[in-house]
ROVOLUM-397256 format. One record per residue: y, z, x of N, C-alpha, C, O in turn; residue number from 1; chain; residue in one letter. Coordinates in steps of 0.05 Angstrom, whole numbers, plus 5000, padded with zeros to 4 digits. Layout:
Y:Z:X:Y:Z:X:Y:Z:X:Y:Z:X:NUM:A:A
...
END
This chain:
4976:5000:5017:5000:5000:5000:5025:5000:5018:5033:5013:5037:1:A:X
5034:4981:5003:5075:4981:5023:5082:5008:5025:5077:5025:5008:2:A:X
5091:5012:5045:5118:5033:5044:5141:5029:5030:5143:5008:5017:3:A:X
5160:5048:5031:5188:5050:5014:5201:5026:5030:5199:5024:5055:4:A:X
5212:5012:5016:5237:4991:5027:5263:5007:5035:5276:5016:5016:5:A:X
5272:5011:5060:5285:5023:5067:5316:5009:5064:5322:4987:5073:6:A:X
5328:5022:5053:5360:5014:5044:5369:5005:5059:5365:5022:5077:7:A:X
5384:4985:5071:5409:4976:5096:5428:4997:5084:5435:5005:5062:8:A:X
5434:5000:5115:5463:5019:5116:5489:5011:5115:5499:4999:5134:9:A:X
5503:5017:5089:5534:5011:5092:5548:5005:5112:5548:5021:5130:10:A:X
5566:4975:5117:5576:4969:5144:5599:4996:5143:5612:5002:5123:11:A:X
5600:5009:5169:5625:5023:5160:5652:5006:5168:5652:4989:5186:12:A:X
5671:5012:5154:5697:4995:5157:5711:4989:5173:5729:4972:5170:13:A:X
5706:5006:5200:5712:5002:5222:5702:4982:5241:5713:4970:5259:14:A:X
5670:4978:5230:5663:4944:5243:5664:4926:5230:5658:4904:5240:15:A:X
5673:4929:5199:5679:4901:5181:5698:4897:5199:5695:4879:5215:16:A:X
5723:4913:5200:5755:4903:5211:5744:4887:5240:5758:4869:5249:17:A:X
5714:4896:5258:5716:4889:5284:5707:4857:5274:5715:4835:5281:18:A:X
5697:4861:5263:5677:4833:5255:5702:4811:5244:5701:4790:5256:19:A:X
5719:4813:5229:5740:4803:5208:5754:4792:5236:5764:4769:5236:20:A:X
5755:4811:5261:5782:4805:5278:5759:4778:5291:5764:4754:5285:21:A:X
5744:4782:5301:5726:4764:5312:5720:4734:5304:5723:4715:5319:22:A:X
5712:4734:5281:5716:4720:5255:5748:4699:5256:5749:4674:5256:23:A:X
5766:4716:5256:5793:4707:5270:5804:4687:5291:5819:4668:5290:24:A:X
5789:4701:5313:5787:4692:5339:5769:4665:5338:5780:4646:5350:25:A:X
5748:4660:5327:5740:4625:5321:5755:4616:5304:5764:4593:5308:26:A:X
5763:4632:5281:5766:4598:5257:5804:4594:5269:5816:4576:5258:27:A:X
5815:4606:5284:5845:4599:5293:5846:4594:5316:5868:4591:5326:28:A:X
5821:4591:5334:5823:4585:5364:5838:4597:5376:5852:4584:5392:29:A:X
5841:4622:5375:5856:4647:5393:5849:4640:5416:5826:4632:5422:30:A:X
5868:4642:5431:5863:4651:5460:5874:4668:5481:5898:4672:5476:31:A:X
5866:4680:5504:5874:4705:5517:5901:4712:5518:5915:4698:5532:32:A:X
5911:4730:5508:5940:4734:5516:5957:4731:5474:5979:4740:5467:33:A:X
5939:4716:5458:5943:4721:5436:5951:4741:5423:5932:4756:5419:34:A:X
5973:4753:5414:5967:4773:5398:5956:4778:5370:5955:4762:5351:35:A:X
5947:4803:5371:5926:4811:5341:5944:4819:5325:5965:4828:5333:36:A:X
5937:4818:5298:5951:4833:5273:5964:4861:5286:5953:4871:5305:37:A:X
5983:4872:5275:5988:4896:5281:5980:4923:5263:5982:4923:5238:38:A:X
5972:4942:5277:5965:4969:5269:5979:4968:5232:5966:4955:5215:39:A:X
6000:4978:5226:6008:4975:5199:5988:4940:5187:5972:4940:5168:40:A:X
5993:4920:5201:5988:4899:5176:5958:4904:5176:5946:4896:5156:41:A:X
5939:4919:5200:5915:4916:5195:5909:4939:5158:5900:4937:5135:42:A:X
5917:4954:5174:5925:4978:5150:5925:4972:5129:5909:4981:5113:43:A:X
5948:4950:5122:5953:4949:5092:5932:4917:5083:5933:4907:5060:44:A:X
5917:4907:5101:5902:4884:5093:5876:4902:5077:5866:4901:5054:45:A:X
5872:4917:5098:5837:4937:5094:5845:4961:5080:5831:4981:5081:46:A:X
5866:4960:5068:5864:4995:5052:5852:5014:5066:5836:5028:5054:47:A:X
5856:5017:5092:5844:5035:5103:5867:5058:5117:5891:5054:5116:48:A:X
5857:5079:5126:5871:5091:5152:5881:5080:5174:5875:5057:5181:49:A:X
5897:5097:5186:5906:5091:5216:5882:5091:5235:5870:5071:5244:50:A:X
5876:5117:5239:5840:5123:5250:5823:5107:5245:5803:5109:5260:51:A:X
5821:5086:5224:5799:5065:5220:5803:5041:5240:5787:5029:5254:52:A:X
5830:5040:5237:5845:5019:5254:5837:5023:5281:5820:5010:5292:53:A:X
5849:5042:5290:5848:5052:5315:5815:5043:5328:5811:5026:5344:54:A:X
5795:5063:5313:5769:5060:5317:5760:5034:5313:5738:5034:5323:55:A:X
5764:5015:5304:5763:4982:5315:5774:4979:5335:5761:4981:5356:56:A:X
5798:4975:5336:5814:4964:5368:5795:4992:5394:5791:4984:5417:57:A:X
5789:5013:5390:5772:5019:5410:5748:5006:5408:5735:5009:5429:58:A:X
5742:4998:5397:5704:4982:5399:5716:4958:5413:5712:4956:5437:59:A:X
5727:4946:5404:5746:4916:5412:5755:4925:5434:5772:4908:5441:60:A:X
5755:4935:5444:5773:4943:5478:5748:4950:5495:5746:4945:5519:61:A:X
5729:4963:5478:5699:4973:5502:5691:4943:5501:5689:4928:5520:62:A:X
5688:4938:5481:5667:4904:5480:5684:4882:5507:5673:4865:5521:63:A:X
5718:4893:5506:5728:4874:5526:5743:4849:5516:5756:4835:5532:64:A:X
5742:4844:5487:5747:4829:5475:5786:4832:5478:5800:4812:5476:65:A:X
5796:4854:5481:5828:4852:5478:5833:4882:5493:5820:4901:5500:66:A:X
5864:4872:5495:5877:4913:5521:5894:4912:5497:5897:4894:5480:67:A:X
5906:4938:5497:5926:4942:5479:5943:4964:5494:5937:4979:5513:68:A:X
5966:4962:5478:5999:4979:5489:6007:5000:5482:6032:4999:5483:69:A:X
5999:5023:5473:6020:5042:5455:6046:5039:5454:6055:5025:5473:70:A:X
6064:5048:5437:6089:5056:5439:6105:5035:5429:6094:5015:5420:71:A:X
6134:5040:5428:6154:5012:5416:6142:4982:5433:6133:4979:5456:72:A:X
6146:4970:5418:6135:4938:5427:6108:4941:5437:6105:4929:5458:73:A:X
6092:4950:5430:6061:4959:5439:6048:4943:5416:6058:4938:5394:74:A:X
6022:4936:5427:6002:4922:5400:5979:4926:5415:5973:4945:5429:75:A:X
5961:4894:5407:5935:4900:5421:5935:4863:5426:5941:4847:5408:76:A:X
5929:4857:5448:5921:4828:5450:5900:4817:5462:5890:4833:5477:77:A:X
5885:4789:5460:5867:4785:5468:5861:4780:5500:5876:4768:5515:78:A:X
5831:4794:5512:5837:4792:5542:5819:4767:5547:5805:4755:5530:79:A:X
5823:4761:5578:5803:4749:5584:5780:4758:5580:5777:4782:5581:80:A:X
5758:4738:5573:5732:4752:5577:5716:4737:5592:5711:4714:5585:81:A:X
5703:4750:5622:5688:4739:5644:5666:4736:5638:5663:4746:5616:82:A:X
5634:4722:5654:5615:4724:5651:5598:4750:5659:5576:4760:5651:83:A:X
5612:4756:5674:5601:4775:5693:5591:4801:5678:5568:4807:5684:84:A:X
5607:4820:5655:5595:4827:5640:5570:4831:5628:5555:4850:5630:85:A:X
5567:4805:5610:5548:4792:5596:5527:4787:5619:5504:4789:5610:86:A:X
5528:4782:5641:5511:4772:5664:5487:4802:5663:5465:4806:5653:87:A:X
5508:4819:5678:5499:4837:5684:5485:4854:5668:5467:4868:5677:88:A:X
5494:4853:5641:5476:4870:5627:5448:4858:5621:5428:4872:5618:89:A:X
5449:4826:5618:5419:4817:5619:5403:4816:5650:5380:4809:5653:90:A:X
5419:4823:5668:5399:4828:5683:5396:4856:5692:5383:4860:5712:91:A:X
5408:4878:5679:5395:4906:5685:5373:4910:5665:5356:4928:5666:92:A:X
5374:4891:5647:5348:4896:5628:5327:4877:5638:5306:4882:5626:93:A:X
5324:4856:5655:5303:4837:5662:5295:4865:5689:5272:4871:5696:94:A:X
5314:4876:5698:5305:4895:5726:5275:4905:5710:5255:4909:5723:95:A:X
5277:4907:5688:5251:4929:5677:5228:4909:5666:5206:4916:5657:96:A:X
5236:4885:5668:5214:4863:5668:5200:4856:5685:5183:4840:5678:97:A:X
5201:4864:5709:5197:4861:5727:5194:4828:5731:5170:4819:5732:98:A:X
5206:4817:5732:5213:4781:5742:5207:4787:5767:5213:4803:5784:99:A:X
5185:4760:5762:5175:4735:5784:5192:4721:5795:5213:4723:5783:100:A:X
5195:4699:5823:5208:4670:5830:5199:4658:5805:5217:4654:5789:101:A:X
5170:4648:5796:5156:4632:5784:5168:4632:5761:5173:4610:5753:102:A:X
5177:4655:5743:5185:4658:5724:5216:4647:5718:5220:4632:5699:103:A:X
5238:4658:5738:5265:4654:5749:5262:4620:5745:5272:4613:5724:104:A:X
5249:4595:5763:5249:4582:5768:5234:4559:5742:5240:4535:5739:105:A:X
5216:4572:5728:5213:4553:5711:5226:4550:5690:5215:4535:5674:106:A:X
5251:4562:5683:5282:4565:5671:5297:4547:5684:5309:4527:5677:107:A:X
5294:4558:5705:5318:4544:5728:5319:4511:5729:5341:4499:5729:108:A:X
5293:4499:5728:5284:4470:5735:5291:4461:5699:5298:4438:5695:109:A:X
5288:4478:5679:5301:4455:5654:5325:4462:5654:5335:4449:5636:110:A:X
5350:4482:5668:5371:4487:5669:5388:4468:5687:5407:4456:5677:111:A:X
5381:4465:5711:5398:4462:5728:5397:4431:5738:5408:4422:5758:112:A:X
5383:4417:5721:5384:4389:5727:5403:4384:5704:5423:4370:5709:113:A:X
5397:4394:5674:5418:4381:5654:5453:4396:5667:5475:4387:5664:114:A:X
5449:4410:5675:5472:4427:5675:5493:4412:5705:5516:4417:5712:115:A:X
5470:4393:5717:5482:4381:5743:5489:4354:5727:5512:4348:5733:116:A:X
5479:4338:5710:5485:4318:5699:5511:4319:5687:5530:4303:5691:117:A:X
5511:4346:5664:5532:4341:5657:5559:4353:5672:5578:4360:5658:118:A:X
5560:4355:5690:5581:4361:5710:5594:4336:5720:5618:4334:5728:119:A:X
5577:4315:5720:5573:4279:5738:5616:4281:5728:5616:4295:5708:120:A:X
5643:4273:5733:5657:4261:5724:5674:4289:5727:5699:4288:5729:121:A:X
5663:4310:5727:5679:4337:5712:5694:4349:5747:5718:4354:5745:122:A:X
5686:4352:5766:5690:4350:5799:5724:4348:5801:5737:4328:5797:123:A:X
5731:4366:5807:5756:4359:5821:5756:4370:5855:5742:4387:5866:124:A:X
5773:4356:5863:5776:4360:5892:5778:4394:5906:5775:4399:5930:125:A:X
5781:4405:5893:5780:4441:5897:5749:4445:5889:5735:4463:5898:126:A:X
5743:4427:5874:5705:4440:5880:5694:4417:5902:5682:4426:5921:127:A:X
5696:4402:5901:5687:4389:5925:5697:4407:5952:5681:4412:5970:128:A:X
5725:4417:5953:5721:4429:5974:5708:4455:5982:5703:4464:6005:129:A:X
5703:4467:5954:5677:4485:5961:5654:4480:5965:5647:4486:5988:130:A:X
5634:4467:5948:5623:4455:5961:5613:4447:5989:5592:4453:6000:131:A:X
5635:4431:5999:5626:4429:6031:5632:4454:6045:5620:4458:6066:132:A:X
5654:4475:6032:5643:4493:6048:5624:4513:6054:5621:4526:6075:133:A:X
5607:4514:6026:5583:4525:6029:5556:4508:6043:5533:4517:6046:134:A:X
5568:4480:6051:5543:4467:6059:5546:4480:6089:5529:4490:6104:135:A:X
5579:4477:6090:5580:4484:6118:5567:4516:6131:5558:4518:6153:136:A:X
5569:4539:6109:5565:4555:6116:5532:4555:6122:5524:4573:6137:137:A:X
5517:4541:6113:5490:4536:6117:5471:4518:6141:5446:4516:6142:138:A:X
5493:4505:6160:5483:4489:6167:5477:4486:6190:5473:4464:6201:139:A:X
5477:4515:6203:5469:4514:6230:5455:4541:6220:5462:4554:6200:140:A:X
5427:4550:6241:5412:4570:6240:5425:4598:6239:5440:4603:6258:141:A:X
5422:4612:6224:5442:4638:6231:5436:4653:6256:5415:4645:6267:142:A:X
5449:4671:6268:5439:4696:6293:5434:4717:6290:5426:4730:6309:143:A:X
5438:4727:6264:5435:4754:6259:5422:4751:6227:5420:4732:6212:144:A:X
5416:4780:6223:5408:4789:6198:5430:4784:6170:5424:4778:6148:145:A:X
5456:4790:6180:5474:4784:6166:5485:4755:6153:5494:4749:6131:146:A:X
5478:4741:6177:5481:4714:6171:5463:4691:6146:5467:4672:6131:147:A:X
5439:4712:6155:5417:4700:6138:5423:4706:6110:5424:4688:6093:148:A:X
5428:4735:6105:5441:4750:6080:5469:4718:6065:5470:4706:6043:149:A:X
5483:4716:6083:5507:4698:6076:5496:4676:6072:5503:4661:6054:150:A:X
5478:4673:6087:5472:4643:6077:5448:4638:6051:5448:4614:6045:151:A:X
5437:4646:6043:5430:4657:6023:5442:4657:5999:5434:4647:5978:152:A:X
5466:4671:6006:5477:4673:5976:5493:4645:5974:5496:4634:5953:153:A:X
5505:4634:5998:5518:4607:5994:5497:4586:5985:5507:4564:5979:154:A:X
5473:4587:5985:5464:4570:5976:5470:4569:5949:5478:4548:5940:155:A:X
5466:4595:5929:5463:4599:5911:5494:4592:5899:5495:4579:5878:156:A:X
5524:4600:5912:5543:4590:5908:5550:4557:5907:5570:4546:5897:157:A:X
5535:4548:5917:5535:4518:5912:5530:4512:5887:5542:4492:5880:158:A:X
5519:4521:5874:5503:4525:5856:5528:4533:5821:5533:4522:5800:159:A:X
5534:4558:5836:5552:4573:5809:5580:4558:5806:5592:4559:5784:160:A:X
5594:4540:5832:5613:4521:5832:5610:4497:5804:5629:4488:5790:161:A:X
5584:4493:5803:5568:4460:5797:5571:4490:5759:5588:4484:5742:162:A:X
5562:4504:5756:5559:4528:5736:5588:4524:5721:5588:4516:5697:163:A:X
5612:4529:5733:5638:4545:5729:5645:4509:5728:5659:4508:5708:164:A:X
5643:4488:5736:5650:4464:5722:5640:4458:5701:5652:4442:5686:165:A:X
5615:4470:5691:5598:4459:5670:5622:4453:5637:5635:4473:5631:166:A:X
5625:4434:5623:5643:4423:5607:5626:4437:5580:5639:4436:5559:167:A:X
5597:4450:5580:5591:4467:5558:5580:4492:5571:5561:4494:5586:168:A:X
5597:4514:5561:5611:4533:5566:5574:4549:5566:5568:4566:5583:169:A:X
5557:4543:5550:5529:4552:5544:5520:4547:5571:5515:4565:5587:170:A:X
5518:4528:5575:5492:4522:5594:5508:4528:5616:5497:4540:5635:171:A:X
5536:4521:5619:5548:4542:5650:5541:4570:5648:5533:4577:5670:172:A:X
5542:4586:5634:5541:4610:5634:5498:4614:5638:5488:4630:5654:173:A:X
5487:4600:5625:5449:4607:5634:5450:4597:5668:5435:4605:5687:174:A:X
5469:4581:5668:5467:4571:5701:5468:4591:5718:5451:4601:5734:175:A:X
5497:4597:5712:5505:4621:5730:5486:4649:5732:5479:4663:5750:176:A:X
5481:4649:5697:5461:4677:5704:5448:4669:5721:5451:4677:5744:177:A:X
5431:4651:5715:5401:4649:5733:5402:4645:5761:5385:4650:5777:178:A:X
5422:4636:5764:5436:4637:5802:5439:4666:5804:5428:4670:5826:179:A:X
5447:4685:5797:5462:4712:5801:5420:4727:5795:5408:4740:5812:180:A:X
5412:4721:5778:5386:4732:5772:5372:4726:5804:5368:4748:5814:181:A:X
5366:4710:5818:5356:4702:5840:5370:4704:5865:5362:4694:5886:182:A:X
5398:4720:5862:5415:4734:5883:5404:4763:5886:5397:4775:5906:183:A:X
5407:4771:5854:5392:4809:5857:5371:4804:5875:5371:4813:5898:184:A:X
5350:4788:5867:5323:4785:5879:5321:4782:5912:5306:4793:5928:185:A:X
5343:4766:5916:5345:4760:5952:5366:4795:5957:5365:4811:5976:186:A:X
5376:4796:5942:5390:4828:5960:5376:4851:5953:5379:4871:5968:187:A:X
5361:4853:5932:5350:4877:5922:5320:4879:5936:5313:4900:5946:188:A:X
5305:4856:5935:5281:4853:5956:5290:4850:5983:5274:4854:6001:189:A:X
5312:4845:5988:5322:4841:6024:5306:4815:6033:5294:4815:6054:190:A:X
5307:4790:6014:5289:4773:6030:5310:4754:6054:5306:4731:6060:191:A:X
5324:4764:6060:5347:4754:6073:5332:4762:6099:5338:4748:6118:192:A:X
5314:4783:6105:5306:4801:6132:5275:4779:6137:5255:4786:6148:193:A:X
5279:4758:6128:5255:4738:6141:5265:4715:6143:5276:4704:6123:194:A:X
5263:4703:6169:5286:4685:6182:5271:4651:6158:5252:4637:6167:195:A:X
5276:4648:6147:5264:4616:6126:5288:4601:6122:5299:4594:6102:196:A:X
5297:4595:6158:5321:4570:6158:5305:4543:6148:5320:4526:6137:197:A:X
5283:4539:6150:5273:4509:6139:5275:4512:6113:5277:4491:6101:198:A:X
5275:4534:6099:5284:4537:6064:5319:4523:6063:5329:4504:6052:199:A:X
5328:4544:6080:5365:4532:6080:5361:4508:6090:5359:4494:6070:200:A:X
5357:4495:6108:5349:4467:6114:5351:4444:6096:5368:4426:6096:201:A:X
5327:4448:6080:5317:4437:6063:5349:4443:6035:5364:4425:6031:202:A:X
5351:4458:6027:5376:4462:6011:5398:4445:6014:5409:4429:5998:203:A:X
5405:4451:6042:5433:4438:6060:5424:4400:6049:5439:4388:6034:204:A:X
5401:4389:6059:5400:4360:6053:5402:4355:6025:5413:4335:6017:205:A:X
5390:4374:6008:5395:4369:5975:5426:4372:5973:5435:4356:5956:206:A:X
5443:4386:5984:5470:4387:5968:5489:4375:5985:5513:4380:5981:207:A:X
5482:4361:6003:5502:4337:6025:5499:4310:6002:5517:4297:5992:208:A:X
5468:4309:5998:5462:4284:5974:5476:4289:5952:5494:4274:5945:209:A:X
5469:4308:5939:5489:4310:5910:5514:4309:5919:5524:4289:5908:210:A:X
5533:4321:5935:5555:4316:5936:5566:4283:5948:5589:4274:5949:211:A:X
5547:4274:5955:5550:4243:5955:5552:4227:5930:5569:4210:5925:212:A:X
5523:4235:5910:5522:4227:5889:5540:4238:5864:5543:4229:5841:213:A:X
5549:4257:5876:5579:4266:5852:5604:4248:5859:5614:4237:5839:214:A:X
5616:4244:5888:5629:4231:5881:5629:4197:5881:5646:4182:5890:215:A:X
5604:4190:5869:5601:4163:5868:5594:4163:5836:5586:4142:5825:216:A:X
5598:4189:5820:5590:4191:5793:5573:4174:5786:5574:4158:5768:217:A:X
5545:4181:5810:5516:4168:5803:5500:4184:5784:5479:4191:5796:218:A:X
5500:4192:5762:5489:4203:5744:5447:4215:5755:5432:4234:5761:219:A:X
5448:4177:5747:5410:4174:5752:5406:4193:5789:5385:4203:5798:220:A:X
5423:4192:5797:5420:4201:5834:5420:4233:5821:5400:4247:5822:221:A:X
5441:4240:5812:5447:4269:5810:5425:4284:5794:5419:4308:5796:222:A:X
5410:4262:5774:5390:4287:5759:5359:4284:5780:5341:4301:5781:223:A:X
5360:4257:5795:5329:4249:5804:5329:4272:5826:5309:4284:5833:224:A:X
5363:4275:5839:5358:4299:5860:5353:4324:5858:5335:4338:5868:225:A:X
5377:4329:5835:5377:4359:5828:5338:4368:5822:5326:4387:5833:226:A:X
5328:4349:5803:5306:4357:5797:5285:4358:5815:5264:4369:5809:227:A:X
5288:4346:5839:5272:4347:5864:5274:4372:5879:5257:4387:5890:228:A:X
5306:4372:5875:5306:4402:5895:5301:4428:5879:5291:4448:5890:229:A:X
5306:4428:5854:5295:4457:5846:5257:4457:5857:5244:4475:5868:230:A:X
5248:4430:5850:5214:4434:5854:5209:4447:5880:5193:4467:5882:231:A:X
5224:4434:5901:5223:4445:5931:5226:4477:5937:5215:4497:5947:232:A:X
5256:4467:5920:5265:4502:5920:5244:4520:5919:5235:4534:5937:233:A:X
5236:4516:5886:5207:4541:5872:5189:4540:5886:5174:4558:5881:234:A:X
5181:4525:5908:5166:4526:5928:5170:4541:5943:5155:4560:5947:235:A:X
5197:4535:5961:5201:4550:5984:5199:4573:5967:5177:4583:5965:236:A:X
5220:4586:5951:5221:4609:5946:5201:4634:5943:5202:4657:5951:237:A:X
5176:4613:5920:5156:4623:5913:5137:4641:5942:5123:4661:5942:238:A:X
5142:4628:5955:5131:4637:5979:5129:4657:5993:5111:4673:6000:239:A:X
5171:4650:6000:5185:4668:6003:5179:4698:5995:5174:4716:6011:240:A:X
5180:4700:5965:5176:4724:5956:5157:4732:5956:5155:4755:5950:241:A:X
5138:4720:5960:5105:4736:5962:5111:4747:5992:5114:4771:5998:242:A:X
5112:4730:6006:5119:4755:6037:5134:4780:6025:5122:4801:6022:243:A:X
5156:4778:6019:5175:4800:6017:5155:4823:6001:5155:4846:6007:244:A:X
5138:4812:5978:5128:4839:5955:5104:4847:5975:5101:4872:5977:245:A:X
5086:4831:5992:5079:4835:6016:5075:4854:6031:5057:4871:6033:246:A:X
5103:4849:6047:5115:4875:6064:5131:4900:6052:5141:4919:6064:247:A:X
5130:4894:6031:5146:4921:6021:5124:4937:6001:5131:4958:5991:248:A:X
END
């Protein structure tokens, strides 16, 4: 026999108002630096209290969504909102998943070839010049432990450049996680402390080519590579990290 159908709980009015402002923010295309209704007009829209008010614009200020001013000429307006946030909280909860390379990477290979395609045209000369300078930072063997650490993560910055151009805001942002998801992994395992310059190697020739084939806005070049080099990549890497779980 069923159990009791358990009642949904009354929204309280303090997250209708958060939800209503939100709600806002798409159908008028707000953007950062916007200001929000003010304290009184929220008031007299929601028949509510001041304290109701209040207790939205604090949820809306933890969430990050807007800062606000006390006092004469004081309100609340909309802030930037970064990835980094949102990043980080899905990967302090994958920490307890304990993630694989294998796993990281078979995301990565349907991610990062569409996400290189649609970039083909989007390039301006300030990412090209990053770009070469992360090729550059890769392209001689490092000498120290430190170096290896740097070079490492510049691979992966080649990477979040190609992310932060992406023209849909979705698939830049799974990009970037999944680059930042496989940074924890190289600093939190320390796989930086096993010298695998033929991994950087191998990277450095994949992104001299794409940056050839970006600015020749060769489309068919940019996905046949990209998709070559993640395969290599999940290789090297795969590897990689079995030493590291290995030795530790």
């Amino acid at each position: 026999m069923a159990g009791p159908i358990k009642r949904r709980r009354k929204q309280k009015l303090s997250d209708l108002i958060v939800d209503e402002v939100k709600a806002m923010i798409v159908a008028e295309k707000l953007l950062p630096g916007d200001r929000l209704p003010s304290e009184k007009e929220l008031i007299e829209e929601f028949g509510c209290s001041k304290g109701t008010v209040r207790e939205a614009q604090k949820a809306l200020e933890v969430e990050g969504l807007i800062w606000t001013r006390p006092g004469p000429g004081g309100g609340a307006w909309l802030s930037e909102v970064g990835t980094e946030p949102a990043s980080k909280a899905l990967r302090n909860y994958l920490y307890f998943k304990h993630l694989s390379a294998e796993q990281v990477y078979q995301m990565r290979k349907l991610i990062e070839v569409e996400l290189a395609v649609s970039v083909v045209g989007h390039l301006k000369e300030r990412e090209f010049e990053l770009l070469d300078e992360y090729i550059r930072a890769c392209s001689e063997p490092p000498v120290s432990e430190e170096e290896q650490r740097e070079q490492r993560i510049a691979e992966l910055e080649f990477h979040n450049v190609l992310a932060d151009a992406c023209p849909n805001p979705v698939l830049g942002f799974i990009g970037r996680f999944l680059n930042e998801t496989l940074r924890d992994l190289v600093v939190l395992k320390k796989s930086y402390q096993i010298d695998a310059y033929e991994f950087t190697r191998s990277n450095v020739d994949y992104h001299v080519e794409l940056v050839t084939a970006y600015r020749n806005a060769d489309e068919a070049t940019v996905r046949r590579l990209m998709g070559e080099h993640m395969c290599e990549a999940e290789e090297h890497f795969v590897a990689l990290d079995g030493q590291i779980s290995r030795k530790m």
